[in-house]
Rosetta silent file (secondary structure, phi, psi, omega in degrees, C-alpha in Angstrom):
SEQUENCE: XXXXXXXXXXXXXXXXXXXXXXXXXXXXXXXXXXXXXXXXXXXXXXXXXXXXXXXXXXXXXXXXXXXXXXXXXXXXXXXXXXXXXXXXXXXXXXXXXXXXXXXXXXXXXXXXXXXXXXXXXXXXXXXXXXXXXXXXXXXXXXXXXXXXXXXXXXXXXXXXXXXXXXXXXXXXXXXXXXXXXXXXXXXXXXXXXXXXXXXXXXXXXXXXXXXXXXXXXXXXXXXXXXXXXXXXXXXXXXXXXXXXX
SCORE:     score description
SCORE:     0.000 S_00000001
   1 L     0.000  -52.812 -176.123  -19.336   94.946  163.675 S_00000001
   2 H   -50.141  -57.478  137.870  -16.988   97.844  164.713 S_00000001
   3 H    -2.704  -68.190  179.480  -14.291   95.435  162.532 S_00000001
   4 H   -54.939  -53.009 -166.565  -16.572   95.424  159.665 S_00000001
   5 H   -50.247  -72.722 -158.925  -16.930   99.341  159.735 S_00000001
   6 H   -67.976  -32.566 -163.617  -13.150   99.897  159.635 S_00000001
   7 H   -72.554   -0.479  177.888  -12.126   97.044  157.111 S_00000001
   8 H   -96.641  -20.775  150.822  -15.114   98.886  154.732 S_00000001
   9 H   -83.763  -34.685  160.863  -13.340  102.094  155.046 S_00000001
  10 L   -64.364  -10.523 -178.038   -9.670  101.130  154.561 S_00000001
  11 L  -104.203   -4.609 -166.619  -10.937   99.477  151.253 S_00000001
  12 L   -84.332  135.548 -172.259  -13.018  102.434  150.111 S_00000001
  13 L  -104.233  110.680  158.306  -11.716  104.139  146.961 S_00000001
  14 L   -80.731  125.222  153.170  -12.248  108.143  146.223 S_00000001
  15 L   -87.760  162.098 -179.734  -12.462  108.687  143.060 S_00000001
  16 L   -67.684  155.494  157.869  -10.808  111.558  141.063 S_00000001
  17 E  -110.948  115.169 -160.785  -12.945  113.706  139.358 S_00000001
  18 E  -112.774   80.102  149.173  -10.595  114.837  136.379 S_00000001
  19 E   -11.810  107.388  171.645  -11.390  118.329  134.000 S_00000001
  20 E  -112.815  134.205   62.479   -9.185  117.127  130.370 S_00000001
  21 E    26.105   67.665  177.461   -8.976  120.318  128.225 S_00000001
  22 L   128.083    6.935 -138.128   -9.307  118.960  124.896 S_00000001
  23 L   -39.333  -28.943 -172.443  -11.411  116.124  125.865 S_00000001
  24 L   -95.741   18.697   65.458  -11.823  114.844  122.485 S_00000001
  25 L    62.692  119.749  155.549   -8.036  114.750  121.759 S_00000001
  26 H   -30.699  -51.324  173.123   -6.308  111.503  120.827 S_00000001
  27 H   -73.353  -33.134 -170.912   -4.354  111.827  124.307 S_00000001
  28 H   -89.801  -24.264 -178.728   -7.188  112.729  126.278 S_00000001
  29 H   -61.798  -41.786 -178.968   -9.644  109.684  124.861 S_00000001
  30 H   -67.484  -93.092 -104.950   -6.899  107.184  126.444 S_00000001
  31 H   -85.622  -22.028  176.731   -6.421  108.984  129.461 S_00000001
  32 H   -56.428  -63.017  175.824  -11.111  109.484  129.889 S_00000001
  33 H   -35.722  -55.073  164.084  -10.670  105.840  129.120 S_00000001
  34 H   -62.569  -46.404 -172.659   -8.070  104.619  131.459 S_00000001
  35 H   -61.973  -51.562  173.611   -9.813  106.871  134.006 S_00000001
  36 H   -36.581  -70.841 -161.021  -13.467  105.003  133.258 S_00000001
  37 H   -50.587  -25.700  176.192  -11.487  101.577  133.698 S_00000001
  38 H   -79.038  -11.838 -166.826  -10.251  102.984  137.210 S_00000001
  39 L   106.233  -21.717  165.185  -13.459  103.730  138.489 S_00000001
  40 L   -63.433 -174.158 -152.930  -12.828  107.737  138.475 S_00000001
  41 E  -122.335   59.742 -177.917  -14.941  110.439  137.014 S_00000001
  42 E   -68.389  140.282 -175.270  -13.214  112.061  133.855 S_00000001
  43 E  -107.419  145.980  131.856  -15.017  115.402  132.508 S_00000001
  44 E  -127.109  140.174  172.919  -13.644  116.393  128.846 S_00000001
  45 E   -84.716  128.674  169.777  -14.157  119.453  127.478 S_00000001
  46 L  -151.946  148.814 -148.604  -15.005  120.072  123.908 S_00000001
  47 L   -79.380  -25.120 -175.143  -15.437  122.707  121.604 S_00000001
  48 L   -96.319  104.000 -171.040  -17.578  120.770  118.846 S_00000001
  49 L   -68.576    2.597  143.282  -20.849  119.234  120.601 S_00000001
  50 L   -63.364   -2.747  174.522  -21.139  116.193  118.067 S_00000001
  51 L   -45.608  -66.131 -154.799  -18.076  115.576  120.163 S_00000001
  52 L   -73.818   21.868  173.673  -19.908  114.683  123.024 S_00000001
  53 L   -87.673  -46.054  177.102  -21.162  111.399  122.280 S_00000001
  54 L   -33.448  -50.123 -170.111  -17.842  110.157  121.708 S_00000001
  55 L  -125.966   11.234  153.178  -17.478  110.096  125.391 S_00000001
  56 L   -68.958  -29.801 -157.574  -20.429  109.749  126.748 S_00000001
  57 L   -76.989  -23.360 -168.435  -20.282  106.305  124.849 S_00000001
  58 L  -110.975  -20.346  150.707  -17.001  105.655  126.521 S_00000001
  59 L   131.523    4.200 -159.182  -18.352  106.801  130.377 S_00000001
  60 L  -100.236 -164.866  177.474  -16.865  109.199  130.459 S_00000001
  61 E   -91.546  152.717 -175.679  -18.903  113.101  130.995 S_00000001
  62 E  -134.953  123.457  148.029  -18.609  115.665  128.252 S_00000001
  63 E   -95.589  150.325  176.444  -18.825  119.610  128.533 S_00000001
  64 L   -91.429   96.831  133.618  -19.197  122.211  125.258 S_00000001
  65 L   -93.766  148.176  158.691  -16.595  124.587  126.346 S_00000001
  66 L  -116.698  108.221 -174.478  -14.363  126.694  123.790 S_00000001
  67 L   -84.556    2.901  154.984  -11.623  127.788  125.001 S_00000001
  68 L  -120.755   29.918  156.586  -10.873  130.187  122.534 S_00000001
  69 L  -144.769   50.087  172.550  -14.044  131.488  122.708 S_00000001
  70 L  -134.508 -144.597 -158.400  -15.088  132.058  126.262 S_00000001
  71 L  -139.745  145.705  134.518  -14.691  133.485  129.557 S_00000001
  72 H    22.976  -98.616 -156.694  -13.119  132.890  133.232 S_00000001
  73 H   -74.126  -59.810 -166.361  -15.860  132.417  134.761 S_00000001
  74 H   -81.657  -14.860  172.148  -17.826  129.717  132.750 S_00000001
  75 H   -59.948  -36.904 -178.332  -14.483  127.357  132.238 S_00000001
  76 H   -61.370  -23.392  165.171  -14.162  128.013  136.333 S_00000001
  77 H   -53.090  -41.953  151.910  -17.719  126.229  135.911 S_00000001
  78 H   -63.081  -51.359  157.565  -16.608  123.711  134.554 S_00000001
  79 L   -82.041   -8.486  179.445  -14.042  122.564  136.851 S_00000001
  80 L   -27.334  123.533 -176.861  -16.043  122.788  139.971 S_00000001
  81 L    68.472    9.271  172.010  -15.533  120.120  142.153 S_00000001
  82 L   -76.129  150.679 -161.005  -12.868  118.694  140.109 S_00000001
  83 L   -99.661  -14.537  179.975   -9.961  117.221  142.281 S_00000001
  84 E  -156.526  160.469  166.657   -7.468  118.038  138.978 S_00000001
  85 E  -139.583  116.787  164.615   -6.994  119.381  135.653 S_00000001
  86 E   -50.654   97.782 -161.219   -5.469  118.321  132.614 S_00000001
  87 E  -111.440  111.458 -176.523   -4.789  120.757  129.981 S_00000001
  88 L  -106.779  -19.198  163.684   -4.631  118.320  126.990 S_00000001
  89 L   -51.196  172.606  178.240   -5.643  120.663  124.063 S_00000001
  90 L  -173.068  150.827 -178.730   -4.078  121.810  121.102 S_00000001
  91 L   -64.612  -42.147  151.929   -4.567  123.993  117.855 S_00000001
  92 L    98.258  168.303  174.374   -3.771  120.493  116.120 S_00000001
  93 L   -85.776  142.819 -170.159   -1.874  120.097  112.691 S_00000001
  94 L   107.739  -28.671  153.919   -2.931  122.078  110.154 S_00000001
  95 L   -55.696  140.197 -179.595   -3.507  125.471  112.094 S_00000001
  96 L   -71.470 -176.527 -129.062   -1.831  128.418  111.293 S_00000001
  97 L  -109.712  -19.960 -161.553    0.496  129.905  112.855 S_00000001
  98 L   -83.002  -53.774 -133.574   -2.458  133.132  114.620 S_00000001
  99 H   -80.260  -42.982 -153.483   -4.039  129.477  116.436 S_00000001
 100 H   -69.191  -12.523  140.079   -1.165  128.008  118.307 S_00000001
 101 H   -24.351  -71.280 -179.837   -1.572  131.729  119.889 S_00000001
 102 H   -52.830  -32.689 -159.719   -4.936  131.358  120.694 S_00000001
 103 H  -119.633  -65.641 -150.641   -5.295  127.893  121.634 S_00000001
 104 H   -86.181  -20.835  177.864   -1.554  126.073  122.824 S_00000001
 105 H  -102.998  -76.380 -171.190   -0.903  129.580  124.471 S_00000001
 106 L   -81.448   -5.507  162.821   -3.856  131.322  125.497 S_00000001
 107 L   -87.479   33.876  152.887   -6.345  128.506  126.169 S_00000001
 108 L  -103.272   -8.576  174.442   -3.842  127.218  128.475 S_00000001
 109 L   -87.615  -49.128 -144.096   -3.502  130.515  130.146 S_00000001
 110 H   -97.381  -19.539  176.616   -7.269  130.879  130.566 S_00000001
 111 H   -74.814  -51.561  163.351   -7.711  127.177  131.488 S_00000001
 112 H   -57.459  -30.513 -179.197   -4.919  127.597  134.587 S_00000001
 113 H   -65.123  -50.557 -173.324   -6.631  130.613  135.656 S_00000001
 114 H   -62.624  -47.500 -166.651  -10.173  129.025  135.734 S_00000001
 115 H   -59.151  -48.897  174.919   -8.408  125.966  137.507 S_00000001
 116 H   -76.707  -56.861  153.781   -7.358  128.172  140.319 S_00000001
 117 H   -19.664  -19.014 -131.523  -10.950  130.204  140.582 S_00000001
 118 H  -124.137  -31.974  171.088  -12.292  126.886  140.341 S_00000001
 119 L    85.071   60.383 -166.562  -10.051  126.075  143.610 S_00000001
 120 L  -157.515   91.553 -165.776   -8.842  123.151  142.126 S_00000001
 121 L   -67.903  -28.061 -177.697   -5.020  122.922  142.877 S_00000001
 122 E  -102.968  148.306 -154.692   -3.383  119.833  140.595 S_00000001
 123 E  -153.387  125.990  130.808   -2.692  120.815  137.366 S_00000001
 124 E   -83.313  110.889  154.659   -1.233  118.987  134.357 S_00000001
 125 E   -69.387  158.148   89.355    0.407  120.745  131.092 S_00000001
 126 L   -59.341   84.040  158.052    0.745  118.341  128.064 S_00000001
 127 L   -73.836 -130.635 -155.937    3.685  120.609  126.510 S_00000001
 128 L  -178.080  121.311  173.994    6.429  119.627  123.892 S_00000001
 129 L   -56.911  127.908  156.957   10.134  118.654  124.163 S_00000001
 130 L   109.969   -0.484  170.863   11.864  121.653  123.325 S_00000001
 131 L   -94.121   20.473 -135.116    9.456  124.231  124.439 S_00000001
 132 L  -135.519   -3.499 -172.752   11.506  125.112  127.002 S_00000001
 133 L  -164.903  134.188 -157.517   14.180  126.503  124.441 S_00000001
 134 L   -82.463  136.714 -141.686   14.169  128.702  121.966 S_00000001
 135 L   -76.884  125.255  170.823   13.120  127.089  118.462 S_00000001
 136 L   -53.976 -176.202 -166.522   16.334  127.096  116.095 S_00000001
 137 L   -86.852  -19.113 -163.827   16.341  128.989  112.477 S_00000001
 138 L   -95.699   16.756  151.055   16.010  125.681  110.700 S_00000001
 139 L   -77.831  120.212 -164.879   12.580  125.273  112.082 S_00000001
 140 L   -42.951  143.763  154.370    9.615  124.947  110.166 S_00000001
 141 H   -33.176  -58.996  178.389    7.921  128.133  111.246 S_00000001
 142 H   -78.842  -21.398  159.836    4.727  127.325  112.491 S_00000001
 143 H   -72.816  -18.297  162.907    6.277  124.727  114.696 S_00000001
 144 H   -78.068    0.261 -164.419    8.111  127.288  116.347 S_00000001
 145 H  -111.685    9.221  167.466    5.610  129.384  116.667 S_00000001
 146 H   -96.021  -47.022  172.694    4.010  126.328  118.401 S_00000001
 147 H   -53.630  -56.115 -167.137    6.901  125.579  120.881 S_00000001
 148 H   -56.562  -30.544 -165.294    6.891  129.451  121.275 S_00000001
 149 H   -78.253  -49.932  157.865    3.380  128.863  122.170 S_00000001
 150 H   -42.344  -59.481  171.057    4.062  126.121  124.478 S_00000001
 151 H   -68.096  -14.808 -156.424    6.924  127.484  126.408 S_00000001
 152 H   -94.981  -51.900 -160.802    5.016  130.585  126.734 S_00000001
 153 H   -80.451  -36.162 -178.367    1.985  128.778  128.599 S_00000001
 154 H   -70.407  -37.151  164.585    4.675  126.856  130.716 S_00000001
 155 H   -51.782  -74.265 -154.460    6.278  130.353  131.752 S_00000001
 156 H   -91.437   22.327  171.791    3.052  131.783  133.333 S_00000001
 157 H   -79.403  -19.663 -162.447    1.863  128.339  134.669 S_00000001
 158 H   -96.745   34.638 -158.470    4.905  128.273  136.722 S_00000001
 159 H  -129.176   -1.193  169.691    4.356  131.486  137.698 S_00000001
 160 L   -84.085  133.058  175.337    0.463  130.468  139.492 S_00000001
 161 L   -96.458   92.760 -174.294    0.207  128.866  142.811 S_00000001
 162 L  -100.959  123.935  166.173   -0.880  126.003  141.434 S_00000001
 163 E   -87.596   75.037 -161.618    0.354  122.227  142.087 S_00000001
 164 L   -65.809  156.528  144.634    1.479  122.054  138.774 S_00000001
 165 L  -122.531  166.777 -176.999    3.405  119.510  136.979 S_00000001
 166 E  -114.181  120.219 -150.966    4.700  120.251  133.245 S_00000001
 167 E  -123.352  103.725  141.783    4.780  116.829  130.634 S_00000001
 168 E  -110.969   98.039  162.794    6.900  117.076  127.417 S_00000001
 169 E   -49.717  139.693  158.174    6.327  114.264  125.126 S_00000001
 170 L   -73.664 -104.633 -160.497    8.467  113.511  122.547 S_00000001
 171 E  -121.829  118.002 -178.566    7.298  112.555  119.076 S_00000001
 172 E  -111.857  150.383 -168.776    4.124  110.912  119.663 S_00000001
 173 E  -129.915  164.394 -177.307    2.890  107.871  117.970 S_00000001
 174 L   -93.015   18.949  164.478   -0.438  105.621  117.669 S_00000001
 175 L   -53.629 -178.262 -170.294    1.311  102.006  118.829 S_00000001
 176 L   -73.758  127.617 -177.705    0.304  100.139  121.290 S_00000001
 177 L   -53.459  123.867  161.252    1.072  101.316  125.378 S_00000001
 178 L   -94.060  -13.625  177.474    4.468   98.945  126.556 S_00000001
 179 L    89.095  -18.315 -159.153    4.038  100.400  130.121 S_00000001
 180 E  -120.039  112.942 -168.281    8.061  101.341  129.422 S_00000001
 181 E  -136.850  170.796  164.820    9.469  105.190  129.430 S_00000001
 182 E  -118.027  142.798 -175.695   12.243  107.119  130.298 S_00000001
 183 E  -148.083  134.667 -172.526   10.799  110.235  132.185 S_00000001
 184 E  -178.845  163.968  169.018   13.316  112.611  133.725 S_00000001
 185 L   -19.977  -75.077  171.701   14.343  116.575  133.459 S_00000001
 186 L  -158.971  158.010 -135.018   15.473  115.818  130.433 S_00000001
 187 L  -132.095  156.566  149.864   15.824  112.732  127.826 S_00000001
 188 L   -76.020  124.251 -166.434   17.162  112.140  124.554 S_00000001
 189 L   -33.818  128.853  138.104   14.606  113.064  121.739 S_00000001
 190 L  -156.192 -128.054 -155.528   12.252  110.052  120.679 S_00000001
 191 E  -102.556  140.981  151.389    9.011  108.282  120.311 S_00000001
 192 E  -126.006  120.885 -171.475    6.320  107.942  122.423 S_00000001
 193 E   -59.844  171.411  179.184    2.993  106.217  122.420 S_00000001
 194 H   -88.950  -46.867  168.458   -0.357  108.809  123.179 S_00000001
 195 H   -37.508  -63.580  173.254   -1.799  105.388  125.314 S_00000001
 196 H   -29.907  -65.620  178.338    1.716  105.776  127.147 S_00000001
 197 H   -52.730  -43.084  178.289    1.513  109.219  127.782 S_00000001
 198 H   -76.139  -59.860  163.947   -2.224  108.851  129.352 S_00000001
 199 H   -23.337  -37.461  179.364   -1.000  106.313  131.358 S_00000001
 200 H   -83.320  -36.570  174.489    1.851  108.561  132.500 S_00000001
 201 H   -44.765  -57.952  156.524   -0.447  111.137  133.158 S_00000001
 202 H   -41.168  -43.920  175.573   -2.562  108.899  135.562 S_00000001
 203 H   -72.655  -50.304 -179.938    0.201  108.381  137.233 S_00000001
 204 L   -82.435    9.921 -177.392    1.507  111.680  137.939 S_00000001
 205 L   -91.454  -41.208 -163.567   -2.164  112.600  138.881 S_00000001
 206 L   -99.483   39.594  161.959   -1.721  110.004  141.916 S_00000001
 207 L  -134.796   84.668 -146.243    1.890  110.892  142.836 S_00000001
 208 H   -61.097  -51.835  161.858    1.663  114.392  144.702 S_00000001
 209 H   -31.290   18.069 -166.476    4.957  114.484  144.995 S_00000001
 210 H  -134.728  -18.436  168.203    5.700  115.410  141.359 S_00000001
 211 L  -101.441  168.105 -162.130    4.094  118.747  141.068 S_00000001
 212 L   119.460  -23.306  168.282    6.428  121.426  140.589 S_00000001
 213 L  -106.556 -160.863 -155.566    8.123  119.583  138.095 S_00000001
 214 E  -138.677  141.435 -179.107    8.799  119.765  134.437 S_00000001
 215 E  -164.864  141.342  173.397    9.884  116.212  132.555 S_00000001
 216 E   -85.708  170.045 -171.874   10.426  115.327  129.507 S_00000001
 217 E  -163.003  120.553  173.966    8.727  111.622  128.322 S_00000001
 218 E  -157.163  144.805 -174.379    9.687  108.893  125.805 S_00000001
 219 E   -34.452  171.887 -175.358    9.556  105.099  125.407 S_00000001
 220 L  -146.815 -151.518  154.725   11.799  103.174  127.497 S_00000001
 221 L  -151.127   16.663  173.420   12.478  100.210  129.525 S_00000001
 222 E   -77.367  155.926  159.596   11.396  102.117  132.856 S_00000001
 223 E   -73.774  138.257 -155.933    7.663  100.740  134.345 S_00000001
 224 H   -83.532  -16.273 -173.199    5.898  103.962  134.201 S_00000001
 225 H   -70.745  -47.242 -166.821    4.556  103.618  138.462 S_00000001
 226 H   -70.888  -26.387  156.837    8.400  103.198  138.712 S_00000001
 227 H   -81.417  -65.640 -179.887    9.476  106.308  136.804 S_00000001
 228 H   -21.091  -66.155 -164.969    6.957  108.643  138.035 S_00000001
 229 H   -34.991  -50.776 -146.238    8.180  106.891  141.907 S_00000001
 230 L  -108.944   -7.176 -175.290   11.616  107.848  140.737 S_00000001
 231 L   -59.669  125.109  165.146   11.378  111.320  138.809 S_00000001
 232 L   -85.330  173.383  116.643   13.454  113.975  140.104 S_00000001
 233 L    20.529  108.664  158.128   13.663  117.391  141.100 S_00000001
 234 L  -105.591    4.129 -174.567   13.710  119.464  137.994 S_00000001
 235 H   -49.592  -36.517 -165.462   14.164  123.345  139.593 S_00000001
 236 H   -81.762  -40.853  168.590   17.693  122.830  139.366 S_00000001
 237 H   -35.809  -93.272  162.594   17.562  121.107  135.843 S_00000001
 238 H    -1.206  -93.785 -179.119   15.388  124.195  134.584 S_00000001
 239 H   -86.606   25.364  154.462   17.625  126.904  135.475 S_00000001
 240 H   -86.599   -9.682  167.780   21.136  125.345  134.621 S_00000001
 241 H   -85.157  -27.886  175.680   19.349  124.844  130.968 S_00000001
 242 L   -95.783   35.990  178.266   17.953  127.721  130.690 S_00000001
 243 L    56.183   49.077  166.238   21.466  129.619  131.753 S_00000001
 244 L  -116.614 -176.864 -162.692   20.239  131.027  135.260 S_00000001
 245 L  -125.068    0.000    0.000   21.762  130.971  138.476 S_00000001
């Protein structure tokens, strides 16, 4: 019997309970999805509440938060008892140039904040290659003023004690997941699937080792358990790119 007890506890699986930011998001339906299929508990948040069918339908739980019209306190509400948070929103194409302020900057400030009130230590950005450097002159405007938004949110996340890690996809596309990236400080620009990325994300929820860092992400021909396994150090990366000592 005693036998029985332990081989029913070495097989028992906690699941995550996972906060997504954006819930209804392209990126975030794969990763609620993938999360269902593990047996974990994904919350997404979303601002429109015809939303929230979407993913009840799919298992996974849906809150009406707005994160660029709320508080602290009720987002901190939201994560309760969450073992991580995702911050997968975005002002989306087609927003001006005042939203990636509001949204890709400051709901990602007010979303990190909440996460820590909320006591809920692992933290995912979705950033953007390149927000990490200041946008060149030949840039459409409001994408710089998106990157600007983006690097901006990555500045004070790293600046929370937090287990953070920071994800910049490259140019994401709606194929099919291959399982195969290059994920490292930092990559040469390409493509990535959004299935990929939620996949990588999963991954880098269940490899503790990884926050603190900042990686860039694009197809490959690595197995994504095996880049996450293999992802380095990026403190050092960081400030020899951005010219610090």
């Amino acid at each position: 019997m005693l036998d029985e007890r332990r081989t029913r506890v070495l097989f028992t699986v906690v699941a995550m309970r996972v906060v997504i930011a954006g819930g209804h998001g392209q990126i975030a339906q794969h990763l609620e999805r993938r999360l269902v299929q593990r047996g974990d508990q994904p919350v997404g948040l979303v601002r429109n509440p015809d939303h929230v069918s979407t993913l009840e339908d799919m298992g996974a739980e849906a809150r009406v938060v707005d994160l660029e019209n709320t508080d602290e306190a009720l987002v901190a509400d939201a994560l309760a008892g969450a073992d991580a948070a995702v911050f997968a929103a975005g002002a989306g194409p087609g927003s001006g140039i005042a939203r990636k302020d509001t949204m890709d900057r400051a709901g990602a400030e007010l979303f990190a904040r909440a996460a820590k009130r909320a006591g809920v230590s692992r933290y995912v950005l979705i950033s953007a290659m390149g927000a990490d450097l200041e946008p060149g002159p030949d840039v459409d405007p409001t994408f710089a003023a998106y990157l600007r938004a983006k690097g901006l949110a990555e500045r004070s996340l790293r600046a929370m004690e937090l287990d953070w890690t920071i994800l910049r996809p490259g140019m994401l596309t709606d194929d099919d997941p291959t399982g195969l990236v290059e994920l490292a400080p930092g990559v040469a620009r390409g493509e990535v699937s959004r299935a990929d990325v939620a996949d990588v994300i999963v991954a880098l929820l269940e490899e503790p080792r990884t926050a603190g860092m900042e990686l860039e992400l694009v197809g490959g021909r690595t197995p994504i358990k095996d880049a996450v396994a293999q992802a380095p150090e990026t403190v050092d990366m960081y400030h020899r790119r951005a010219g610090r000592t």
